[in-house]
NUROGU-171247 format. One record per atom (N, C-alpha, C, O): residue in three letters; atom name; x, y, z. Coordinates in pm, whole numbers, always signed. Atoms other than C-alpha are relative to their C-alpha. Example, Ala and Ser with C-alpha at 12.3 -4.5 7.8 and 13.67 -1.06 7.14 Angstrom:
REM NUROGU-171247
<"ala","N",<+89,-119,+0>>
<"ala","CA",<+1230,-450,+780>>
<"ala","C",<+90,+120,+0>>
<"ala","O",<+194,+118,+66>>
<"ser","N",<-82,-119,-6>>
<"ser","CA",<+1367,-106,+714>>
<"ser","C",<-77,+109,+73>>
<"ser","O",<-26,+220,+90>>
REM end
This chain:
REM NUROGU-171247
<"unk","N",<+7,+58,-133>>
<"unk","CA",<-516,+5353,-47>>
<"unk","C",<-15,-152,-10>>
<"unk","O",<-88,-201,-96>>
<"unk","N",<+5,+125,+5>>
<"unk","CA",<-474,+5009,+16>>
<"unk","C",<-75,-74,+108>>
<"unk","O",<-54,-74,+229>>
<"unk","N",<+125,+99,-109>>
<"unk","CA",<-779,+4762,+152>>
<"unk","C",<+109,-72,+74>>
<"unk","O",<+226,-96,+43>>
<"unk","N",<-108,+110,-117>>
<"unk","CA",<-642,+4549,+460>>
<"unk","C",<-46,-102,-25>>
<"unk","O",<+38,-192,-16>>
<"unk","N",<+26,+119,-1>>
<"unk","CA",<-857,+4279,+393>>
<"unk","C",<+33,-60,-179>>
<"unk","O",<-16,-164,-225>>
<"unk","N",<+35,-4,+118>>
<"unk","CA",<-781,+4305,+30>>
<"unk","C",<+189,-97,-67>>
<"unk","O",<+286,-21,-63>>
<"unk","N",<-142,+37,+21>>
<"unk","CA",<-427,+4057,-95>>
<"unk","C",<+50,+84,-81>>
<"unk","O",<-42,+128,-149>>
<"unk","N",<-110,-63,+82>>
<"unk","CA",<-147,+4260,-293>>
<"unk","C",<+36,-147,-71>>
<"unk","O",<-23,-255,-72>>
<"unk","N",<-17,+84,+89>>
<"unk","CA",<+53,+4085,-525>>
<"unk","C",<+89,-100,+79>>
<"unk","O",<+76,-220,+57>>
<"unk","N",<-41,+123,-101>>
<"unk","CA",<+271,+3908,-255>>
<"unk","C",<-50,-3,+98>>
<"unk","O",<+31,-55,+174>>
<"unk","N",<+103,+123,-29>>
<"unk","CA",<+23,+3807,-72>>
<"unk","C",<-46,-101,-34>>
<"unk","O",<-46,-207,+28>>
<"unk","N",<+54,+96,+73>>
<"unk","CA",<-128,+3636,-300>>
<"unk","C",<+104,-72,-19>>
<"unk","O",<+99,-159,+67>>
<"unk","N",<-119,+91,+28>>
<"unk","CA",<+190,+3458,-412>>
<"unk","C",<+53,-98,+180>>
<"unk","O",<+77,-219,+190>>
<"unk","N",<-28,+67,-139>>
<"unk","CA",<+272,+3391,+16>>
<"unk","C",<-97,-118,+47>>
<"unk","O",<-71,-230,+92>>
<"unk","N",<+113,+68,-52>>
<"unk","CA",<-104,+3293,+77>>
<"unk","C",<-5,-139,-184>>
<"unk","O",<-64,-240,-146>>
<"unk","N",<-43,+126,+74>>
<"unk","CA",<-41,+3019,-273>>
<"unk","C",<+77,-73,+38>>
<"unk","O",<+61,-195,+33>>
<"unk","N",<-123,+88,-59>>
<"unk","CA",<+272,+2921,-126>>
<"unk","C",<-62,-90,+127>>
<"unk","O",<-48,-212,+134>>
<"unk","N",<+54,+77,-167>>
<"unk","CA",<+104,+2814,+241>>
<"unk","C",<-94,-106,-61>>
<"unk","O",<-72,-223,-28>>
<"unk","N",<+96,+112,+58>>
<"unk","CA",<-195,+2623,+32>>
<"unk","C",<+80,-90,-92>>
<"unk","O",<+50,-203,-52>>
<"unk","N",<-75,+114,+29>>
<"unk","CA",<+41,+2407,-185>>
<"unk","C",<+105,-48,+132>>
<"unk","O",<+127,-169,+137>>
<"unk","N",<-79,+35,-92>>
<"unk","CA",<+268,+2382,+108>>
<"unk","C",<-93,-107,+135>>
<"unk","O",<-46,-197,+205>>
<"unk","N",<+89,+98,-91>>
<"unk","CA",<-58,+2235,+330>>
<"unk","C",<-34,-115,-82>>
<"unk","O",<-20,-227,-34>>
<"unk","N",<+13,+122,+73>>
<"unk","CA",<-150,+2016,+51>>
<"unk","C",<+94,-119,-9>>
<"unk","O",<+72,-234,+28>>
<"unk","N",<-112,+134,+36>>
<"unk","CA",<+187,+1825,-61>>
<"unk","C",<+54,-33,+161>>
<"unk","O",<+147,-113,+169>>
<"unk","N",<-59,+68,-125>>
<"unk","CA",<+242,+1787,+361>>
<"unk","C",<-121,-86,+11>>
<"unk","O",<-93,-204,+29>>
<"unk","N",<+110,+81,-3>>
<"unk","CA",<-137,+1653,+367>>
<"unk","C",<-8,-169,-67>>
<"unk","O",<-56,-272,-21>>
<"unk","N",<-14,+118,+77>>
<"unk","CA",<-62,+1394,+99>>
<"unk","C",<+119,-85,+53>>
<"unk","O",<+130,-205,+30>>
<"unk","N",<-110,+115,-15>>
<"unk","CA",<+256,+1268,+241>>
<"unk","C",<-28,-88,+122>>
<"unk","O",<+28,-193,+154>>
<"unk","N",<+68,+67,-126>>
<"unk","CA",<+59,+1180,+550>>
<"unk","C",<-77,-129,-48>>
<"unk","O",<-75,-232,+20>>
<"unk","N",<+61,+145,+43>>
<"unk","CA",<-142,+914,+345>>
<"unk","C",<+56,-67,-22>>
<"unk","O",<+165,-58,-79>>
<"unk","N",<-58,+136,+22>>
<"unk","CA",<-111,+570,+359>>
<"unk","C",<-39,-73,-148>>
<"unk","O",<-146,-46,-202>>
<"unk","N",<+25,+34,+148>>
<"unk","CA",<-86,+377,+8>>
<"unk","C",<-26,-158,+23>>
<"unk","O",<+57,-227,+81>>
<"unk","N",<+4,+176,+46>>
<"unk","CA",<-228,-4,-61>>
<"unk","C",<+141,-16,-42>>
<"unk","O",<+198,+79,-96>>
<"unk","N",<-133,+68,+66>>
<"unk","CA",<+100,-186,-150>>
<"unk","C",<-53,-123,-57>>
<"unk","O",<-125,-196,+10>>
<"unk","N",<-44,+155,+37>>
<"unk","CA",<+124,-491,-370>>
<"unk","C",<+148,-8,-26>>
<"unk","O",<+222,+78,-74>>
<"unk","N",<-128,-8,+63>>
<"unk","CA",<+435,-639,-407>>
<"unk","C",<-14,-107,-66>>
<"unk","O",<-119,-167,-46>>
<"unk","N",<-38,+158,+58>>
<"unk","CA",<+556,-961,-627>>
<"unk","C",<-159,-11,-89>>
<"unk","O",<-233,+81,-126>>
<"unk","N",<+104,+50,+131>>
<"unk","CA",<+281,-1147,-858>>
<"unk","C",<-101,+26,+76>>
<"unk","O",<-81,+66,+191>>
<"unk","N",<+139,-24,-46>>
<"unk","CA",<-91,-1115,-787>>
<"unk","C",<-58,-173,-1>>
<"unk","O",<-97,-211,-111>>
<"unk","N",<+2,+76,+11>>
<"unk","CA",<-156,-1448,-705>>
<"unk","C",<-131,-51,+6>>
<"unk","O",<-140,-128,+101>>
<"unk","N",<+163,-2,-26>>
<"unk","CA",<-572,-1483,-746>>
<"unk","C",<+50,-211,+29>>
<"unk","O",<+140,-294,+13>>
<"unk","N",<-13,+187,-77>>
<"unk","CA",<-639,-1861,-594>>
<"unk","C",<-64,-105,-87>>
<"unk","O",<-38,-225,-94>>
<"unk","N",<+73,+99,+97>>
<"unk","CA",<-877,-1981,-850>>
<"unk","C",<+136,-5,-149>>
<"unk","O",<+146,-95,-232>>
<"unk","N",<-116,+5,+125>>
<"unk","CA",<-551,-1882,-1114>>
<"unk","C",<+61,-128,+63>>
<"unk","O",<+52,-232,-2>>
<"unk","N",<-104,+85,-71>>
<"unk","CA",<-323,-2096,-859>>
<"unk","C",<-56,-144,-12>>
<"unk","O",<+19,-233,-53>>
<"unk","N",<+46,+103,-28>>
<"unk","CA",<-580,-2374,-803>>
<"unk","C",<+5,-54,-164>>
<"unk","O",<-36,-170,-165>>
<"unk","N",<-18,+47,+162>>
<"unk","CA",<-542,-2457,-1182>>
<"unk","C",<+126,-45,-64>>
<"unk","O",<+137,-69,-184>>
<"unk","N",<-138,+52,+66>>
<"unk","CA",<-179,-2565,-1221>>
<"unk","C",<+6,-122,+89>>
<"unk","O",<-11,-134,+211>>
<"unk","N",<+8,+149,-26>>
<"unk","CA",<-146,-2940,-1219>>
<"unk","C",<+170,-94,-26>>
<"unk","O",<+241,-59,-120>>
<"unk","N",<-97,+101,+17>>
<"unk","CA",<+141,-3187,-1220>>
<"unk","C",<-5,-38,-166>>
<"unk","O",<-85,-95,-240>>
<"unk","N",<+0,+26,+148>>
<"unk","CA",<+278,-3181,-1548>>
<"unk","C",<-8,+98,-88>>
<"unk","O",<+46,+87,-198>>
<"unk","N",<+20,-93,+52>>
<"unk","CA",<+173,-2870,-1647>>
<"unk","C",<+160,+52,-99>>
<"unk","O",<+273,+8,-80>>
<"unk","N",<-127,-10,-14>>
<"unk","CA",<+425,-2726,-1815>>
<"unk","C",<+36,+177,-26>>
<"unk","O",<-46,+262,-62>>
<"unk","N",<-34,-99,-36>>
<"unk","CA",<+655,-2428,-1771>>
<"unk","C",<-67,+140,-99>>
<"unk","O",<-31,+252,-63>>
<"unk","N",<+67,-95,+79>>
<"unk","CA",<+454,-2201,-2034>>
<"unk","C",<-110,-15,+52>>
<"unk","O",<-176,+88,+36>>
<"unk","N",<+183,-22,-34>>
<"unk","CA",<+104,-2272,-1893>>
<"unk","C",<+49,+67,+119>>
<"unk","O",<-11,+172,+140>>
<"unk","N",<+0,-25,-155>>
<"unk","CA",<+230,-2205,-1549>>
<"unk","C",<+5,+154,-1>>
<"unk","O",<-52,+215,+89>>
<"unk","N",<-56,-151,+46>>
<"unk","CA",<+354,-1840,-1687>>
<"unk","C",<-128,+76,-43>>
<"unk","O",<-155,+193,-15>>
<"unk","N",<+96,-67,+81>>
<"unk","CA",<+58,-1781,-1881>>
<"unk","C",<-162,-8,+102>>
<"unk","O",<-272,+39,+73>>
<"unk","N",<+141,-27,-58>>
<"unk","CA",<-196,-1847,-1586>>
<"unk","C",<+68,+143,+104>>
<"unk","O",<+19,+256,+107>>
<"unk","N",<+21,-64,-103>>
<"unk","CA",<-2,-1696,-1285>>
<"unk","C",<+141,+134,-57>>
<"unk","O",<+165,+228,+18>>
<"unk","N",<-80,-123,+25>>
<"unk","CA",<+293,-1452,-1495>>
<"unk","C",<+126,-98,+45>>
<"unk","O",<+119,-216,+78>>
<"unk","N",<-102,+47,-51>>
<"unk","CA",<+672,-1487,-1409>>
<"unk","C",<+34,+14,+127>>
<"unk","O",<+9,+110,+199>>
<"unk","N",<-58,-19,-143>>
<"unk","CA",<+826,-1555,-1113>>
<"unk","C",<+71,+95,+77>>
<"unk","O",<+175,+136,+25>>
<"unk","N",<-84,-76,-42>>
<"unk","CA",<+950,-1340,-882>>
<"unk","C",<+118,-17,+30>>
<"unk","O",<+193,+81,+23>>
<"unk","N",<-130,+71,-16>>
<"unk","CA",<+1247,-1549,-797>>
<"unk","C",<+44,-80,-6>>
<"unk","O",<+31,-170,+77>>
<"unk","N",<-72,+133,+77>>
<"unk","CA",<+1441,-1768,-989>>
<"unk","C",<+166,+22,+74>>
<"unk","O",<+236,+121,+98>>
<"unk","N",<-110,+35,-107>>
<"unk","CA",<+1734,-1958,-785>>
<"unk","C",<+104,-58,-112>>
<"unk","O",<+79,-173,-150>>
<"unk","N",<-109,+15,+75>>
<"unk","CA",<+2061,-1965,-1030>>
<"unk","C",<+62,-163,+26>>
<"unk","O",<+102,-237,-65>>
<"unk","N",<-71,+119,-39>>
<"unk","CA",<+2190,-2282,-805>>
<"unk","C",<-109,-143,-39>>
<"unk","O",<-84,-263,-47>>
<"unk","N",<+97,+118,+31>>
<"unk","CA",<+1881,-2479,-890>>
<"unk","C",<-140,+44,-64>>
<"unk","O",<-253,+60,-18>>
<"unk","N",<+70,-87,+144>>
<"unk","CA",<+1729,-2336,-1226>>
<"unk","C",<-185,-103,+33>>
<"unk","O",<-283,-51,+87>>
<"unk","N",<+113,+62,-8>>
<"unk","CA",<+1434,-2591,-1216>>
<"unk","C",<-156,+36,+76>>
<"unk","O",<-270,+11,+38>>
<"unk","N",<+17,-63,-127>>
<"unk","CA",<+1325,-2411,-864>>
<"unk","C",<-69,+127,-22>>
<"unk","O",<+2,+224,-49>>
<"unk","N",<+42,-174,+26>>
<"unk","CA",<+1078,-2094,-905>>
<"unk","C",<-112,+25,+131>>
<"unk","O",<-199,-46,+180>>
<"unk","N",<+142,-68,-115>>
<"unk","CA",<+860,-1897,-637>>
<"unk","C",<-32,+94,-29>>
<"unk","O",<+49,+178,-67>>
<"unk","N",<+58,-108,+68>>
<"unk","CA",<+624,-1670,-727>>
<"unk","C",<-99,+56,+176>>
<"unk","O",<-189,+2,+240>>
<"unk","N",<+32,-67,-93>>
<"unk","CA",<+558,-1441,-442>>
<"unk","C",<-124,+148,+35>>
<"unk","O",<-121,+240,-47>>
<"unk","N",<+72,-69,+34>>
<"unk","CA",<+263,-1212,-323>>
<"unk","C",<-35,+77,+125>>
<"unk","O",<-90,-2,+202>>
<"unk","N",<+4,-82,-94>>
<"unk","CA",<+234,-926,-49>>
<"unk","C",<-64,+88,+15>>
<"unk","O",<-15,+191,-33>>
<"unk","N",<+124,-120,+33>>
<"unk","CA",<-67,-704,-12>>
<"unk","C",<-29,+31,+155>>
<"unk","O",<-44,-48,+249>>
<"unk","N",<-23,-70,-158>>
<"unk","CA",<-75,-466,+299>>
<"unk","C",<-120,+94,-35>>
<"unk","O",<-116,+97,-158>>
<"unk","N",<+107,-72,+40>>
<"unk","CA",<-411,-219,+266>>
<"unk","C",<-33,+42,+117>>
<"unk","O",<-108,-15,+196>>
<"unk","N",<-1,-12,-157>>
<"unk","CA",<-361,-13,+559>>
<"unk","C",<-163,+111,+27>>
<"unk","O",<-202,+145,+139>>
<"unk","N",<+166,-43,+21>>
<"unk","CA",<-746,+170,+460>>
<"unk","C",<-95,-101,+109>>
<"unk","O",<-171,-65,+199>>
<"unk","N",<+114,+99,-82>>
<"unk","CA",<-914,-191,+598>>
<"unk","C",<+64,-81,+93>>
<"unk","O",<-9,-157,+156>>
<"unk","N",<-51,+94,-62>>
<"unk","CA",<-629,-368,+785>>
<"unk","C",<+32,-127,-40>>
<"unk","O",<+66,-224,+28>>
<"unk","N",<+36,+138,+75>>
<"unk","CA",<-651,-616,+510>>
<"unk","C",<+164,-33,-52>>
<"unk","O",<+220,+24,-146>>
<"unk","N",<-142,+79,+77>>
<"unk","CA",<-286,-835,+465>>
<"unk","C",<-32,-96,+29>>
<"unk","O",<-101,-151,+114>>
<"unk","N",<-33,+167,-11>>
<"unk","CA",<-174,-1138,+349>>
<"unk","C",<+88,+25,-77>>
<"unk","O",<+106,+130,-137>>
<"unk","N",<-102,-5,+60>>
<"unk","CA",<+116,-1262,+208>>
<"unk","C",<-27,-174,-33>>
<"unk","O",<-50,-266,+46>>
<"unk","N",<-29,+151,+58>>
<"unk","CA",<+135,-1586,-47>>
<"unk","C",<+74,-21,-106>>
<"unk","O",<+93,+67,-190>>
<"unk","N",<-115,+32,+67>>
<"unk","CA",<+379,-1771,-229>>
<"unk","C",<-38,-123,-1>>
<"unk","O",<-92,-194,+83>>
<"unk","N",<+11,+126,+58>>
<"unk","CA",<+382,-2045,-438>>
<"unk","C",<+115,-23,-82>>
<"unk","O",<+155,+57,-166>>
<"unk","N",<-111,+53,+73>>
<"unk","CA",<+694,-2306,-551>>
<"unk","C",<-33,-91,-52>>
<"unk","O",<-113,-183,-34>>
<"unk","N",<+46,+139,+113>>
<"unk","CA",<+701,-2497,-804>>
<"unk","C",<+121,-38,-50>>
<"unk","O",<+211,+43,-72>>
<"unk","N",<-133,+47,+32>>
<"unk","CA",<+966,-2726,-908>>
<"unk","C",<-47,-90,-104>>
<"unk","O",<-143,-167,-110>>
<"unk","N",<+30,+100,+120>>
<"unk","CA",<+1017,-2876,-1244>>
<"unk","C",<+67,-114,-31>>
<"unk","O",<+164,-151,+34>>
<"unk","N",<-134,+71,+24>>
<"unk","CA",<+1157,-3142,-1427>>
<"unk","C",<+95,+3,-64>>
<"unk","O",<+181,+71,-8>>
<"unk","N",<-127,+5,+39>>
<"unk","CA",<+1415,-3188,-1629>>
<"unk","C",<-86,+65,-149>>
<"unk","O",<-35,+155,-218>>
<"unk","N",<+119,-9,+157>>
<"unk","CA",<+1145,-3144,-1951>>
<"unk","C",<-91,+114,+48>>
<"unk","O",<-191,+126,-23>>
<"unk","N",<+36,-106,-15>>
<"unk","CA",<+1025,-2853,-1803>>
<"unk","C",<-164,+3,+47>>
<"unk","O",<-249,+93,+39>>
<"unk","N",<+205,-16,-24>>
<"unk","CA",<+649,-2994,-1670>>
<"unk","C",<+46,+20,+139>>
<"unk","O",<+155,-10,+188>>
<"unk","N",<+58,+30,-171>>
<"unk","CA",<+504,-2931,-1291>>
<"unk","C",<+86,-161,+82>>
<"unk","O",<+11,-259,+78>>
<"unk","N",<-65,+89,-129>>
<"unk","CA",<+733,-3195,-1044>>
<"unk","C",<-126,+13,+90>>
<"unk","O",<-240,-34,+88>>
<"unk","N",<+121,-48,-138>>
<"unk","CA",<+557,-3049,-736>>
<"unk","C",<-12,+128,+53>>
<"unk","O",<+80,+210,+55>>
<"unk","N",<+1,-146,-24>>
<"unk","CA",<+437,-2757,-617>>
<"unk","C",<-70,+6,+160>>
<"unk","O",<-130,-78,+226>>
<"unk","N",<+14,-37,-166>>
<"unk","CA",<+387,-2592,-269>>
<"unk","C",<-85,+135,+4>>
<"unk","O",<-38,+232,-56>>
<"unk","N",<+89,-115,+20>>
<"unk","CA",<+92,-2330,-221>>
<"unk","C",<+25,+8,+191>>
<"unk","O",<+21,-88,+268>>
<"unk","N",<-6,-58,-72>>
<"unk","CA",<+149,-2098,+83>>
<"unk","C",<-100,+103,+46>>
<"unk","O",<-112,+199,-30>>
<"unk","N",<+96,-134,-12>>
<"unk","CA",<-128,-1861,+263>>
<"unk","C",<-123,+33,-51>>
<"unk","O",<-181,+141,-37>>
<"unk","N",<+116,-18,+33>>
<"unk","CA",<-418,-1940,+99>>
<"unk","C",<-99,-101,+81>>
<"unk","O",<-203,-140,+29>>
<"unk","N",<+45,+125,-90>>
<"unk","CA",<-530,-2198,+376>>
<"unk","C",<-114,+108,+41>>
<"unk","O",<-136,+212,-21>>
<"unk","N",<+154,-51,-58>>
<"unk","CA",<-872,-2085,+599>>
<"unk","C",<+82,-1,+189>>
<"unk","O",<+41,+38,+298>>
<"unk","N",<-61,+18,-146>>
<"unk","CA",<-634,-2153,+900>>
<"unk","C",<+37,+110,+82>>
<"unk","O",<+50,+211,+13>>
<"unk","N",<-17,-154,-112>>
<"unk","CA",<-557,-1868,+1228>>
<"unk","C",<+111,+32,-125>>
<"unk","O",<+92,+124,-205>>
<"unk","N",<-115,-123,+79>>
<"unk","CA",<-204,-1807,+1021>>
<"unk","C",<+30,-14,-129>>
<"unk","O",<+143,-18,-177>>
<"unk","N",<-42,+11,+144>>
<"unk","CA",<-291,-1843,+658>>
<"unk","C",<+77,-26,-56>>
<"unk","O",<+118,+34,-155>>
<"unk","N",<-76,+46,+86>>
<"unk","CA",<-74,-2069,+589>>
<"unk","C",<-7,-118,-59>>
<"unk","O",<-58,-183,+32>>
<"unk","N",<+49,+137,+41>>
<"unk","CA",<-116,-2399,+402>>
<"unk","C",<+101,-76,-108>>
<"unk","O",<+154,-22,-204>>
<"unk","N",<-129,+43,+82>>
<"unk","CA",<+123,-2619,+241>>
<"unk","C",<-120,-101,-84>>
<"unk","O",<-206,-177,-40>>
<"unk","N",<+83,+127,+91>>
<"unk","CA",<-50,-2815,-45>>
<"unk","C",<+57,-118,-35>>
<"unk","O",<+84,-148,-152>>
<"unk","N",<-117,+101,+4>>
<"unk","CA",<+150,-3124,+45>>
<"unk","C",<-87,-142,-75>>
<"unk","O",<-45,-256,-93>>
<"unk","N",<+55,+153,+127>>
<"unk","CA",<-109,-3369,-186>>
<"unk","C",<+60,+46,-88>>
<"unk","O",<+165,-8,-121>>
<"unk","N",<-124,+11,+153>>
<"unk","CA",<+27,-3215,-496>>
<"unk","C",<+132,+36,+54>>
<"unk","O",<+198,+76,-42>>
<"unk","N",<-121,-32,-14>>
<"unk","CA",<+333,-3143,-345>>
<"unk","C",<+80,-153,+4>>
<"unk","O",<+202,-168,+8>>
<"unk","N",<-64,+171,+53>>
<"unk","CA",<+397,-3549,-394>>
<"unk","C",<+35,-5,+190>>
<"unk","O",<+0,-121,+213>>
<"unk","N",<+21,+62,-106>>
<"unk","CA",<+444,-3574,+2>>
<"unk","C",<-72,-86,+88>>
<"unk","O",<-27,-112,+200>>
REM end
């Protein structure tokens, strides 16, 4: 005689199927932190100086995310963090243009300002 409250063998296999089937829909419902591009910490950034040259710049903040073929000299290193847990984004980017000898020209820091739209051009070292 067979218990009613008792699973058979497909049951058990139906009632497995419904619990992985609630799980992997549960998980696709979560939201994920994103970073995209370099991690650009500010005390790394605040440390590249005029002159520097193209190996220190690599070795504090990594490589660039986008190097411009038409004007090799030209690099921006880009940074996008969305953290939909606390509401917490920002997005910063920093260019730096070299010279011909490969040191710091001038550079342009983006988004790390204190300002309403986090943005800030660091136009003293940027030679402006």
């Amino acid at each position: 005689m067979i218990h009613p409250f008792r699973p058979t063998g497909h049951s058990k296999t139906l009632i497995r199927t419904a619990c992985l089937g609630l799980l992997f829909s549960l998980g696709s419902c979560m939201q994920y932190v994103t970073q995209q591009g370099n991690v650009l910490k500010p005390e790394k950034v605040a440390q590249i100086r005029e002159q520097d040259s193209r190996f220190n710049v690599e070795m504090l903040i990594g490589s660039p995310v986008l190097k411009d073929d038409l004007h090799p000299n030209r690099v921006i290193y880009v940074d996008d963090y969305n953290n939909p847990d606390t509401g917490e984004k920002y997005q910063r980017r920093v260019e730096i243009i070299y010279n011909e000898s490969g040191r710091v020209k001038s550079i342009k820091r983006f988004g790390f300002g204190q300002g309403k739209s986090g943005a800030e051009d660091d136009k003293a070292s940027a030679g402006e």
